[in-house]
N, C-alpha and C positions, 0 to 999 in steps of 0.2 A: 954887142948889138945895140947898144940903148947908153944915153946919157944918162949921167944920174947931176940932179940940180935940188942943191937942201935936201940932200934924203932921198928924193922923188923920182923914178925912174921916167924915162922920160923915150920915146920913139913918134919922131917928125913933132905934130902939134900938141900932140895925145902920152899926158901923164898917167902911167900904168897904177889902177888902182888894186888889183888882186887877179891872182891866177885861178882859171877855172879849174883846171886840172889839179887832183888830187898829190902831194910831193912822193905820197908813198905808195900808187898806187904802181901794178906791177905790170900792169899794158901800157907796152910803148906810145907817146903820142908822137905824130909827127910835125909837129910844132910846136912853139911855149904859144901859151895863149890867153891872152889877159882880155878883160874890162878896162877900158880906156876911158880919158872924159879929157876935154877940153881945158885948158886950165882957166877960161870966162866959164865954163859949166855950160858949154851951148849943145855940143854934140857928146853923145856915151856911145862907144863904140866895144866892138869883138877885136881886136887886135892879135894878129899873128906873125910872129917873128919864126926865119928857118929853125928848126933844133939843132944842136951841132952837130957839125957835120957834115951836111946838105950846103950842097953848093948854092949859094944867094943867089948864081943865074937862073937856074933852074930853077929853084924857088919864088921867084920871082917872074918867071917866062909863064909859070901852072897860074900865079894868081893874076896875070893879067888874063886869062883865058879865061878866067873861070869869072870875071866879068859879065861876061854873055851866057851864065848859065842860066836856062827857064826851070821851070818845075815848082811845083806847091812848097816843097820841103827842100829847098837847096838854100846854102848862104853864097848870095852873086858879088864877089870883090865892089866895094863902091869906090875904094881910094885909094891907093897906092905910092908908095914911098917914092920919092924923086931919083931920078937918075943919079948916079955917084954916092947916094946916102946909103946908109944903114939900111939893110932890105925889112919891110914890112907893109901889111897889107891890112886893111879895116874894114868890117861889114856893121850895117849899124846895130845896135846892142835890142836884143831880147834874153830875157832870164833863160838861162841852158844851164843843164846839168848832161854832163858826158856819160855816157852809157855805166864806163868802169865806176865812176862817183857814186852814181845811180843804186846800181846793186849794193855797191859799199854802205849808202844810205838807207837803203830796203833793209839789208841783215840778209838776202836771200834772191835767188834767181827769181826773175816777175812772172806776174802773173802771167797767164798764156792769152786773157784777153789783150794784155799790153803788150806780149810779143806779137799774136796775129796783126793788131794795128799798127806796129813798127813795119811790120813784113809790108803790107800790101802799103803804106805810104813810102819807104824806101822801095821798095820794086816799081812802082812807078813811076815813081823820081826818077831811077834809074833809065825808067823804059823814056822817058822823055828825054834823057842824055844821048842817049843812044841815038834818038829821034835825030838829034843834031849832028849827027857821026863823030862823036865824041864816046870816051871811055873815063869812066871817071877815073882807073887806077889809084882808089886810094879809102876803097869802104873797108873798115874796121870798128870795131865797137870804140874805141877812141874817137874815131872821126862822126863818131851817132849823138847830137846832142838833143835831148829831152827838153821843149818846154812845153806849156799849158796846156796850147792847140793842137799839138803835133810834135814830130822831131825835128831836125833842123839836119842834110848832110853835110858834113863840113870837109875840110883835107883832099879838094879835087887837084889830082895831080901827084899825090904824096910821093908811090912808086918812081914815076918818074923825075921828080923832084931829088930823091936819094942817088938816083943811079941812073948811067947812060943802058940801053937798050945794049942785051948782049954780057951784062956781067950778071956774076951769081949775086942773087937779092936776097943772102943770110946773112945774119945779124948786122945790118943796116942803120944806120942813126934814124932813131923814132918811126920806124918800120916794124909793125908786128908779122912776121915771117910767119906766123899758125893762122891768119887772115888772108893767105894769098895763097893763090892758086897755083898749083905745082910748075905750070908751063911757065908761071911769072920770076918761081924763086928762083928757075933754072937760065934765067935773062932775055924771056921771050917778051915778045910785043905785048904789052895790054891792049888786051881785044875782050869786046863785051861778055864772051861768056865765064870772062875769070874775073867782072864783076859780078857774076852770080855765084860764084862759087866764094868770095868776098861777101857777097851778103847770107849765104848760108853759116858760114863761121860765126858771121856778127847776130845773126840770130840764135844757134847754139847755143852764144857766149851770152846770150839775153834770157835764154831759157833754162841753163845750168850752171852758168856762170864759166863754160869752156868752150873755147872756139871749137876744139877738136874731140866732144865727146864720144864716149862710148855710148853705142847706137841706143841701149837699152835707157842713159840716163834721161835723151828725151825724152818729152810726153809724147804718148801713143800717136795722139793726132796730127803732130808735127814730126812724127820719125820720119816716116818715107819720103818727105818733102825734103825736109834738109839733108837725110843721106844723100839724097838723088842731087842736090845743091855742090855738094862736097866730094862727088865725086871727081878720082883723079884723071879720068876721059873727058875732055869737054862737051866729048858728041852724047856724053849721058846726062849731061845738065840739064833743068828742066827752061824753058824760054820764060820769059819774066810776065808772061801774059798767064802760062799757068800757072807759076806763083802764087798771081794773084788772084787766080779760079780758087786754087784750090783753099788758100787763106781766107775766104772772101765766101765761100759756100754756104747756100741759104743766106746771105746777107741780101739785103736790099740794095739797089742800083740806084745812083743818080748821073746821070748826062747833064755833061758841061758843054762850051762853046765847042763849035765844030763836029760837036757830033761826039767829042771824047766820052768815055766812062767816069767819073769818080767814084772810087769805092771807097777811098782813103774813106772819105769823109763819115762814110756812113762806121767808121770805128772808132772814129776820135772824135768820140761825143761823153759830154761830161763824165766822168771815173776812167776813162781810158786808164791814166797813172793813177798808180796806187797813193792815198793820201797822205803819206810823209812825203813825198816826192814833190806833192802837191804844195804841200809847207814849207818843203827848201828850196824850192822856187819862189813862193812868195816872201820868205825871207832875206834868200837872194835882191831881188825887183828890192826891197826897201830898205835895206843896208848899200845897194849903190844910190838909190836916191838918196840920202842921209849922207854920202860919204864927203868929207869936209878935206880934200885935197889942197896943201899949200903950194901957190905960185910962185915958182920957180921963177928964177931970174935969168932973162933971154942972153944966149951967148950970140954974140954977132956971126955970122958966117957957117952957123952949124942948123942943119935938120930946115933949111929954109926961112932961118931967122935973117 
């Protein structure tokens, strides 16, 4: 997928400084997904190359889409790899830690204030996807990235990126099958209600550390919500508006342009993450400003040299 020059891995302009993604962690991701930088040091970028497997059209058709995504918490494609090159895509760079790192880094399932505020800023995300008659097809706690403000969704497109519409969607390249909704393993269309059933798993897997837990290991306050998320009827799913009621209960309200709601906001206020989390992000932020990257030497004719 990538040149390597002196050492240096190297995709279109953008020398790979390190993977976000933990090498051993055990949730699939649906892409390799590095920190990039310029090799002048101008731009630091999110760089996402397909995982293998995944067809490069495909994977490349989801992140030109995913261009025009709106929402507080989405990563919107800004660059994209040229015609006939090596497939990959760049958003520009904010400290993220991926949900499975996350837990790895805590020692323990988060706190339920950090999962309430993941829930109602992803539910909203979502609910403004949807706004565009788009389906994100591809929420998993892999594609959940954690930084300072908020989390960040990433991986729009994933499902369909792996697989044409119509094949069974088990064991899939960088596809977590306990993250998807029954109608989706079984080759059906991604339609909004099997992103909720998508984001109930990824909530789960934020509060017990399992997409698919036993009903009693959640906490009490969140049982009936994400059973009802993770049901395998769609028509029992709850709509992303009460998601966010019921996440969001006795919170305060703030009204955004047009009249919208924000509630995200009012939960992603300083501690939202727990303070290691808070550390290996700002650890993160200062080991890639620091990072001393050597300049490869241009090959003529490749990556738009």
């Amino acid at each position: 997928m990538h040149s390597t020059r002196g050492g240096v891995q190297q995709a279109g302009p953008y020398l790979l400084l390190t993977s976000i993604d933990s090498i051993d962690q055990q949730v699939r991701t649906p892409a390799a997904r590095h920190i990039a930088r310029t090799a002048d040091g101008d731009r630091t970028v999110l760089l996402s190359t397909p995982a293998p497997g995944v067809d490069p059209n495909r994977f490349m058709a989801e992140a030109d889409a995913a261009r025009y995504l709106l929402g507080n918490w989405t990563l919107p494609t800004a660059e994209l790899a040229p015609p006939g090159g090596a497939p990959w895509h760049a958003r520009p760079y904010v400290p993220v830690l991926p949900l499975p790192t996350a837990l790895a880094l805590h020692g323990a399932p988060l706190p339920e204030r950090t999962v309430r505020a993941l829930g109602v800023a992803l539910a909203e995300t979502l609910s403004v996807i949807h706004g565009q008659s788009l389906v994100h097809a591809g929420v998993s706690p892999a594609a959940v990235l954690l930084s300072f403000d908020g989390p960040r969704l990433d991986c729009f497109g994933a499902v369909r990126a792996a697989t044409p519409d119509g094949a069974l969607r088990r064991d899939l390249p960088g596809i977590d099958g306990t993250a998807l909704a029954p109608e989706q393993l079984a080759g059906g269309q991604p339609r909004p209600l099997g992103d909720v059933y998508a984001l109930g798993a990824t909530l789960a897997y934020a509060a017990t550390g399992h997409t698919v837990p036993e009903r009693d290991e959640l906490p009490a306050s969140l049982r009936s919500l994400v059973s009802r998320c993770l049901s395998r009827d769609p028509v029992q799913r709850p709509q992303l508006a009460d998601v966010v009621g019921e996440l969001t209960a006795g919170a305060a309200r703030h009204s955004v342009g047009f009249g919208a709601t924000d509630h995200a906001s009012t939960l992603l206020t300083p501690g939202w993450l727990p303070a290691r989390l808070v550390a290996a992000l700002a650890h993160q932020a200062a080991s890639v400003l620091d990072a001393d990257v050597p300049t490869p030497t241009p090959v003529p004719g490749t990556y738009g040299y």
